[in-house]
N, C-alpha and C positions, 0 to 999 in steps of 0.2 A: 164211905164211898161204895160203888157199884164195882165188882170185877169179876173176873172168872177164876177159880178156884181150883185148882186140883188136888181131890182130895186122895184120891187114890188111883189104879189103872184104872181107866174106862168110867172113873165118878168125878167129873167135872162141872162145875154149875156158876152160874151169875147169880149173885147174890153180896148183901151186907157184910165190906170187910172193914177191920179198922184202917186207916188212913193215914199212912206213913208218916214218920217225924222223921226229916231229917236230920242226921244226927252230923257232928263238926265236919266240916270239909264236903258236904253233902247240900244237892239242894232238893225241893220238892218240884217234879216235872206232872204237869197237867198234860194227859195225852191225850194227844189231836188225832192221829192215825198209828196202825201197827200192821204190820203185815204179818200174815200167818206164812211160817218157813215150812219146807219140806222135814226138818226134823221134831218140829210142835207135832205132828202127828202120830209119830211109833210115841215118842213121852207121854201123849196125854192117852194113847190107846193101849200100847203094849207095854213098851218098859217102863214107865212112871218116870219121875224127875228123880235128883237125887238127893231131894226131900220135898216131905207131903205133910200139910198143905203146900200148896203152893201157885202164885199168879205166874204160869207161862207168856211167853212173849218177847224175844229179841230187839224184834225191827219195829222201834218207836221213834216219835218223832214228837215235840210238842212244846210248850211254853214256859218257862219259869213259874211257879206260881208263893215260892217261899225258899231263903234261904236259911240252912245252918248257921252255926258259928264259925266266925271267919271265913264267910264267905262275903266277897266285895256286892254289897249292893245292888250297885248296877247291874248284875245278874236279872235281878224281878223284872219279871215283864219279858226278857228274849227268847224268839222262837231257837229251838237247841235240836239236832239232830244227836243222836245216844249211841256211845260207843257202847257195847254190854259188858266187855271183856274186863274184868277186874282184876289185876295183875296183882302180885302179893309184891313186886319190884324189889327184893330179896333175894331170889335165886338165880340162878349163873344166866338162865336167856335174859331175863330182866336186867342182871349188871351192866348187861350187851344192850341195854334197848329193845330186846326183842322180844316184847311184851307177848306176842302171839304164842311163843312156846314157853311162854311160862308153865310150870311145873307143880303151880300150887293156886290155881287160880280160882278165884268163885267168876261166875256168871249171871247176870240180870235174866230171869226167864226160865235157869236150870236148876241153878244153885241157890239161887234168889229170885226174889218176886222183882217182876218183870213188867210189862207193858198193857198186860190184856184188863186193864183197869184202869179208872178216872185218873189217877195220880202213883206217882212210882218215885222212891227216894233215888237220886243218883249221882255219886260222885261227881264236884264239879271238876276232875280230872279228865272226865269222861264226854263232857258236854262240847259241843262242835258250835257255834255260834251262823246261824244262818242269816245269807244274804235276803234281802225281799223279794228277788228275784225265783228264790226254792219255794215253792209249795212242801203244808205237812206231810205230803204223801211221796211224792217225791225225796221228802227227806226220810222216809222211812224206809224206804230203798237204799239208803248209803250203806246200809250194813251189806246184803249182795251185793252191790255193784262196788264195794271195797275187795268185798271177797273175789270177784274176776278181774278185780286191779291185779288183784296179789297175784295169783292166779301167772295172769300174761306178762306181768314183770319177772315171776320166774324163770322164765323161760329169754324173756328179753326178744321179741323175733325180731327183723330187719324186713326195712318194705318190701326187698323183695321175695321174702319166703312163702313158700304154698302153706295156711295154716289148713289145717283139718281141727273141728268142732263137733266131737260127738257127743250127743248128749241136748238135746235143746229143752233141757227146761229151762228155768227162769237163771240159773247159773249161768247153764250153757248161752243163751240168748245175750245174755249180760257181756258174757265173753266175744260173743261176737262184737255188741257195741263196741266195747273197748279198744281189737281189735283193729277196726277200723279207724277209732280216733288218731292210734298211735302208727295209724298212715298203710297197714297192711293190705294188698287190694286182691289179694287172690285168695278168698277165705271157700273151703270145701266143708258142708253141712251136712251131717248125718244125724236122722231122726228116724221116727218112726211112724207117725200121724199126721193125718192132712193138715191138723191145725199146726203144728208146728212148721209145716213147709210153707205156711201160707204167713203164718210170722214172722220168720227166717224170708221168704221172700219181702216181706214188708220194709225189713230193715236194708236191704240192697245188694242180700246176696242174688246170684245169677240162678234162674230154676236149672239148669245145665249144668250147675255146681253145688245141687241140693240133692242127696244122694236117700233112697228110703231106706231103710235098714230091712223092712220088712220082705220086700220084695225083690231087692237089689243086693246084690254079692260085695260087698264091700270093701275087700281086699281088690277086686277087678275095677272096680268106679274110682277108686284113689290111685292106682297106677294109675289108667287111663289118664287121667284130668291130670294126672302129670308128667307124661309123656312117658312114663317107667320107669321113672326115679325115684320116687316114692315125697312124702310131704316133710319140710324139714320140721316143723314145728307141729306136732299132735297133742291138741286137751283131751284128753278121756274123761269125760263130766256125766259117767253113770255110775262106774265101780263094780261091774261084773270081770268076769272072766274070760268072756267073749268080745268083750269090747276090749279091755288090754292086750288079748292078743291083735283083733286088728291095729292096734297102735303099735304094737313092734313088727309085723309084718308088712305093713306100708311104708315104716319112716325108712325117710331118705340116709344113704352113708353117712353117720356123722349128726344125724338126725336130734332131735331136742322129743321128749314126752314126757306132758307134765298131766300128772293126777290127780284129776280135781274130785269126781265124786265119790261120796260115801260108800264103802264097799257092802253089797247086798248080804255077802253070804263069804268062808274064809275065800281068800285066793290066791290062786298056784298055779305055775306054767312049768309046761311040758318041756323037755329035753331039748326040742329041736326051736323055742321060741326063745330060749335062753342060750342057746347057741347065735341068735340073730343079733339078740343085744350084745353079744362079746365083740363077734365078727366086725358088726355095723358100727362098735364104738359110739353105740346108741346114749346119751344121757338122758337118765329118767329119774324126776325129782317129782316130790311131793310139792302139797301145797296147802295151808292150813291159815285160816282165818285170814287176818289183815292187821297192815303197819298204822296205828294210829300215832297222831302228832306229839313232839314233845312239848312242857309246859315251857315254849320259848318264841319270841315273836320273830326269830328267822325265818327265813324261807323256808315253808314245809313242802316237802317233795314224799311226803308220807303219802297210805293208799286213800285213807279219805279223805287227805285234801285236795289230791288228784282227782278222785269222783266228785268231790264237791266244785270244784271251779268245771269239770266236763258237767254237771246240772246247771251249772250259774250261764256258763257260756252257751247251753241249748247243744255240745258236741251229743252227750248221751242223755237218751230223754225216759227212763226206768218207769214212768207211769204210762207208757201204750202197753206195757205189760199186765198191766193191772185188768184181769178180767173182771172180777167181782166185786161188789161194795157191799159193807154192812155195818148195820148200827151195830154200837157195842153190847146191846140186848142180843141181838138176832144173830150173832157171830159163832152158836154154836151149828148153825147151817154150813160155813164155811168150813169147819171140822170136819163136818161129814162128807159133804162134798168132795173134800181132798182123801178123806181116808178111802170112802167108797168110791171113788172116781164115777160120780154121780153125770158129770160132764165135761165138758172142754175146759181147764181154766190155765192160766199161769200163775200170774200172782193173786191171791185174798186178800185182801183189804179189809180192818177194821178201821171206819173215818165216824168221827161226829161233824161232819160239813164245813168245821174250822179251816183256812187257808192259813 
């Protein structure tokens, strides 16, 4: 088969790999589409995977094309949305169900070959069974728009809470949809680029309630908009230093901050920003991957079956995110693209035209 390789930092190529066998409990997925994340790019440029070779790629979406042993059948043939996260279900989060803080985990994409190729073995533990109503590309979005599931059920807000969104890339955006579905109607948007406010505006926030980070005071725009109470509910979806203090500096008494992005660089607050959160009785929690479903045909109230009935029912629609397309030859343009910020994009897309 055809995929993308990494062989080492910065030596990546399409070319002749062998072609996975799935092996017991496993099946083999023909990929249809894959998104390229904001962390394929430090892996495939700076710090490498955590092993080499290796086929990167998370956010896949695609077909059955063969099953392992013991796997039923009726598998062959269904479009499957891919959970990546391979849980060792052995250790103490895992006894709990709580696969995401697993403790021993491998990974499709980090740890393991992943998506950016014709075919990918992948646990059928792992597989999401899609409606006709998902497109592949849409379903290669479940993996973010799980991740701002988790994200906003953290924090849990109430329709009437002021949210503040900083951070609009594809998370942050994600997070807004969400957001909204779950009835919130006063969402405050801080970015930094025309394109992101004209995104953010697309999706139905207010431009009155779209704040620039570049030119605008940020701590003053978030009072303001809220009369001088500050915002109950704050995502911080970039991971600096300056963005977390405006998230304690704004929230409301009593206020909720939940931390969604990757932190740039270490980080640490001053004396008097840590005195806010004692004072303020601020709660500020992390947020890390997503709840996928158990193997049981109850009611799943997990994050991707949440996102996946918000795609089925049209509430959040993760492909107007989608700026770029590419064939799976031409896909090392989208690398670049995102490393160099060559131009506007949100989400990169690797699709072979398959629905």
């Amino acid at each position: 088969m055809k995929a993308w390789v990494l062989h080492d930092i910065g030596k990546i190529s399409y070319e002749e790999a062998d072609r996975p066998q799935p092996e017991e409990g496993e099946v083999l997925v023909r990929v249809r589409a894959a998104g390229i994340c904001g962390s394929d790019i430090p892996r495939i440029y700076s710090t490498g995977a955590h092993r080499m070779p290796l086929i990167p790629g998370h956010e896949f979406a695609g077909e059955v094309a063969e099953v392992g042993k013991y796997i039923d059948p009726a598998w062959l043939g269904k479009r499957v949305g891919v959970y990546p996260l391979l849980p060792c279900r052995e250790c103490g989060a895992c006894r709990q169900h709580r696969y995401e803080m697993c403790r021993n985990y491998s990974y499709l994409g980090s740890r393991r070959d992943g998506g950016f190729a014709e075919y990918a073995a992948v646990p059928q533990r792992n597989l999401l069974a899609l409606p006709g109503e998902v497109t592949y590309e849409q379903a290669a979005m479940l993996e973010p728009t799980a991740v701002a599931v988790h994200a906003v059920r953290r924090i849990s807000p109430c329709t009437g809470d002021r949210a503040v969104v900083c951070g609009l890339g594809t998370i942050g955006l994600l997070t807004v949809m969400v957001l909204k579905t779950m009835g919130v109607r006063r969402i405050l948007a801080v970015g930094n680029k025309a394109f992101q406010k004209r995104r953010v505006l697309e999706l139905g926030v207010k431009e009155a309630d779209y704040c620039d980070a570049g030119t605008q005071d940020v701590r003053k725009f978030v009072m303001e908009r809220t009369g001088g109470v500050g915002a109950e509910v704050f995502f911080e979806c970039v991971g600096r230093n300056e963005t977390l203090r405006w998230a304690v500096e704004t929230a409301a008494p009593a206020g909720r901050i939940c931390l969604v992005g990757n932190p740039y660089s270490d980080m640490a607050l001053d004396r008097e920003t840590y005195w806010k959160i004692l004072r303020n009785q601020l709660v500020v929690t992390g947020t890390w991957n997503s709840a996928f479903p158990e193997d049981t045909e109850e009611e799943r109230t997990d994050d991707w079956s949440y996102a996946l009935g918000c795609l089925q029912s049209r509430r959040i629609r993760p492909e107007e995110l989608i700026t770029h397309r590419y064939a799976p030859r031409d896909l090392e343009q989208g690398f670049l693209l995102m490393r160099d910020k060559r131009e506007e994009y949100v989400k990169v897309m690797m699709c072979d035209g398959g629905q």
